[in-house]
C-alpha positions as CSV (number, residue, x, y, z in Angstrom):
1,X,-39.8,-3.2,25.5
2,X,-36.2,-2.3,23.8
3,X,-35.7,-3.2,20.3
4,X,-38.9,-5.2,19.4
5,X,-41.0,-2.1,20.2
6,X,-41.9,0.8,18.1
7,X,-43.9,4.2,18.4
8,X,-46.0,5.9,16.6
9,X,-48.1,8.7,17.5
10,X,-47.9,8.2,21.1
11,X,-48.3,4.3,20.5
12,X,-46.4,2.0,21.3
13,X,-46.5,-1.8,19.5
14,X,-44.6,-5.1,20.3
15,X,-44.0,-8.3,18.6
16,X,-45.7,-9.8,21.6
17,X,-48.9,-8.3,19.7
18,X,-50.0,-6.2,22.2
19,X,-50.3,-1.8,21.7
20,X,-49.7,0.4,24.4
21,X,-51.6,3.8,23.1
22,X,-53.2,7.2,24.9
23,X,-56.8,6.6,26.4
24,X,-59.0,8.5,24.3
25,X,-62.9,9.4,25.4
26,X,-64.0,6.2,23.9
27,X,-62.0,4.4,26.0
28,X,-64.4,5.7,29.4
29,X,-66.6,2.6,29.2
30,X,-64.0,0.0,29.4
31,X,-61.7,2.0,31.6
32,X,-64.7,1.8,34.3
33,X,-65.3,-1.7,33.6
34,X,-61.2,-2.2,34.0
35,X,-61.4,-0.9,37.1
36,X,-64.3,-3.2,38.7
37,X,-62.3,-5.5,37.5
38,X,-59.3,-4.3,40.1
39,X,-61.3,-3.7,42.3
40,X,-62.7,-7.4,42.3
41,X,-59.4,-8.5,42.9
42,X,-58.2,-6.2,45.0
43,X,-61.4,-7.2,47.3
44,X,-62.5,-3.6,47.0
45,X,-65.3,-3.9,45.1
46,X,-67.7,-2.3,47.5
47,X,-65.5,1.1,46.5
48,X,-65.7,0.8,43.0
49,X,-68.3,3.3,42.2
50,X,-66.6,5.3,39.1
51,X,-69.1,5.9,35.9
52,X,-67.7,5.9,32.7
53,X,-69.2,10.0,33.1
54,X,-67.0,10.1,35.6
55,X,-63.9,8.8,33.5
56,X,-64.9,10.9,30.3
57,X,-65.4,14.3,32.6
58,X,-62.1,13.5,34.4
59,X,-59.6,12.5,32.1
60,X,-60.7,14.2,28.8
61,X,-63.3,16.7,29.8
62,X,-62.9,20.8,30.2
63,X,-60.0,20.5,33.3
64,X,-58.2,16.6,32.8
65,X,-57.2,15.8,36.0
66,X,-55.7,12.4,35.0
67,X,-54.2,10.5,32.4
68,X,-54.2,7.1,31.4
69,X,-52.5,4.4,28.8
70,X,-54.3,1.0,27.5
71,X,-53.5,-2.0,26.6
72,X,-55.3,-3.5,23.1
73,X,-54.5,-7.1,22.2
74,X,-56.4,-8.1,18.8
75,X,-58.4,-4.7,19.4
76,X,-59.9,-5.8,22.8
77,X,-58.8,-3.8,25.7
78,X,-56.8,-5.4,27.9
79,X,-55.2,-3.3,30.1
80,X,-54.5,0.1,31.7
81,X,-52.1,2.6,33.5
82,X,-54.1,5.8,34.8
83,X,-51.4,8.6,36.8
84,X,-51.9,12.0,37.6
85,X,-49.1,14.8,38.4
86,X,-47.5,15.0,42.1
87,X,-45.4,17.7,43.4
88,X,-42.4,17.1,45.7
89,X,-41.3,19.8,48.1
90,X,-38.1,18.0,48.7
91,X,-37.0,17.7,45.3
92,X,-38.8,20.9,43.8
93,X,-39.6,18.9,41.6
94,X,-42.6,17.6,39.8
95,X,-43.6,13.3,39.6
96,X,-46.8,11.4,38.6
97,X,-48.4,9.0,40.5
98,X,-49.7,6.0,39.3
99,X,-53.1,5.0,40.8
100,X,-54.0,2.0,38.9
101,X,-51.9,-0.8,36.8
102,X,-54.2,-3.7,35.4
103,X,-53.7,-6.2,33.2
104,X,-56.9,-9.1,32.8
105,X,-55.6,-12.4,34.1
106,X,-55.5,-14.2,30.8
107,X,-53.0,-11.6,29.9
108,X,-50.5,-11.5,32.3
109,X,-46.9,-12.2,32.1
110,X,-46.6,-11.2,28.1
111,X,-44.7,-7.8,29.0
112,X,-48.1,-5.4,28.6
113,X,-47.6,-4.1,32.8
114,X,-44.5,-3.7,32.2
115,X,-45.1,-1.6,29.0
116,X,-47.5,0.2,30.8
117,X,-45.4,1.6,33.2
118,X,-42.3,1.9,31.3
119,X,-44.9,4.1,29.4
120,X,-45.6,6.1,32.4
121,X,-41.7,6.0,33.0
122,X,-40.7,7.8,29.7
123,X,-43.3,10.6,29.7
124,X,-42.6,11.4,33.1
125,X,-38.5,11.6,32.5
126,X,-39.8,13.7,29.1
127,X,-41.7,16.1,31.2
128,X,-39.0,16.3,33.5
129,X,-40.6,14.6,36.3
130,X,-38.3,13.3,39.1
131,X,-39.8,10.3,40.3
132,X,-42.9,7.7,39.8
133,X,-44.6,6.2,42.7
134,X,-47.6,4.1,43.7
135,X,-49.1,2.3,46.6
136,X,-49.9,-1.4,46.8
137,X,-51.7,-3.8,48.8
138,X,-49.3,-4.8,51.1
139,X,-50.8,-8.8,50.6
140,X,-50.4,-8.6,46.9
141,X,-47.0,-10.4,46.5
142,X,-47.2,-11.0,42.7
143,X,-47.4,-7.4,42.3
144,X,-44.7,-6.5,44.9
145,X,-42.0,-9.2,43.2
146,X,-43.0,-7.8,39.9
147,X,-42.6,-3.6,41.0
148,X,-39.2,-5.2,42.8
149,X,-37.9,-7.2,40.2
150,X,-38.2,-3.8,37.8
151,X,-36.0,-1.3,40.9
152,X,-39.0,-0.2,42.6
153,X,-38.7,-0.1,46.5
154,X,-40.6,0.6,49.3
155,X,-41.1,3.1,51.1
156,X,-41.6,1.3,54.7
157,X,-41.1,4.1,57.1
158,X,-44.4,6.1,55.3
159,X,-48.2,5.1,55.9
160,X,-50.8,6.9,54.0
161,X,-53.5,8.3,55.3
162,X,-56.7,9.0,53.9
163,X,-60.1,11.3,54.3
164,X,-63.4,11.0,52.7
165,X,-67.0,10.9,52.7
166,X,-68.0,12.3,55.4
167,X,-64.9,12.5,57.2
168,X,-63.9,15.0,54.7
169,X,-66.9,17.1,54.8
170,X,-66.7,17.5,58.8
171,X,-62.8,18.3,57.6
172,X,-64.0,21.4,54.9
173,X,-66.7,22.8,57.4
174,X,-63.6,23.9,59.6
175,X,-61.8,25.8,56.6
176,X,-61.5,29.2,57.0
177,X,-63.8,32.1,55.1
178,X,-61.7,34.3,53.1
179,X,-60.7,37.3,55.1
180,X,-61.2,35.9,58.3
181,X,-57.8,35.2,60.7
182,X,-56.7,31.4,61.4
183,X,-56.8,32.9,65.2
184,X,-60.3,33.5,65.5
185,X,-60.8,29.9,65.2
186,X,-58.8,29.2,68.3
187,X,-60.5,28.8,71.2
């Protein structure tokens, strides 16, 4: 961004013409229709099942557990960056994690995904965050060069794992009740 960008109010404008601004509640609706979109091409479509509910609850409701940036061009939303916080035992140290980057087709290559994360960059350094990480399809070379070409690197010798659905309720019916000893579930 440098010297052609401004801020304002937690906004950020270029002479590209594009804003980089908070989500706000009203943004829930095209936030879940952002993310179809990812999903779409990321071949993941069958997954996408997020409301805009389910956006308005979880990012602005009672107990945020996420935040997010978009992307306007002309007033149309183009674009988003949604992280949450991370802990690191290692560092002792807080990060964020960003879960989804997208930018529509038509407006890629103008600077707005990098905005968005150099977004995500500066309010994690002004909370005193250590690091910023993410996970990408390991076929999706356009966004590998691009996280490359900006420092990022990978972290090869890690593979996440993950438990849901069902998996994860079999998982929480083996959780302890409160009081009782880990022992007594040996055996």
């Amino acid at each position: 961004m440098g010297e052609n960008a401004r801020t304002m109010t937690g906004s950020t404008s270029s002479d590209s013409g594009f804003l980089i601004r908070p989500a706000q509640a009203e943004d829930s609706a095209a936030i879940a229709n952002l993310v179809r979109e990812l999903a779409i091409y990321e071949k993941l479509e069958q997954f996408a099942r997020a409301t805009a509910d389910d956006f308005r609850e979880h990012l602005f409701g009672a107990r945020p557990f996420a935040l997010a940036f978009m992307a306007e061009v002309g007033g149309e939303l183009v674009g988003f960056a949604l992280a949450f916080p991370t802990f690191s035992t290692f560092r002792g140290q807080p990060g964020l994690y960003l879960e989804d980057l997208y930018v529509k087709p038509e407006h890629r290559g103008k600077g707005i995904g990098k905005a968005l994360l150099a977004k995500l960059a500066r309010l994690a350094r002004d909370r005193g965050f250590g690091r910023l990480e993410w996970s990408v399809l390991d076929w999706n070379e356009p966004s590998i060069g691009f996280y490359r070409s900006l420092g990022a690197r990978p972290l090869d010798e890690w593979t996440v794992y993950r438990i849901d659905d069902d998996a994860l309720d079999r998982l929480a019916a083996l959780a302890p009740e409160e009081g009782i000893p880990m022992s007594s579930l040996d055996g």
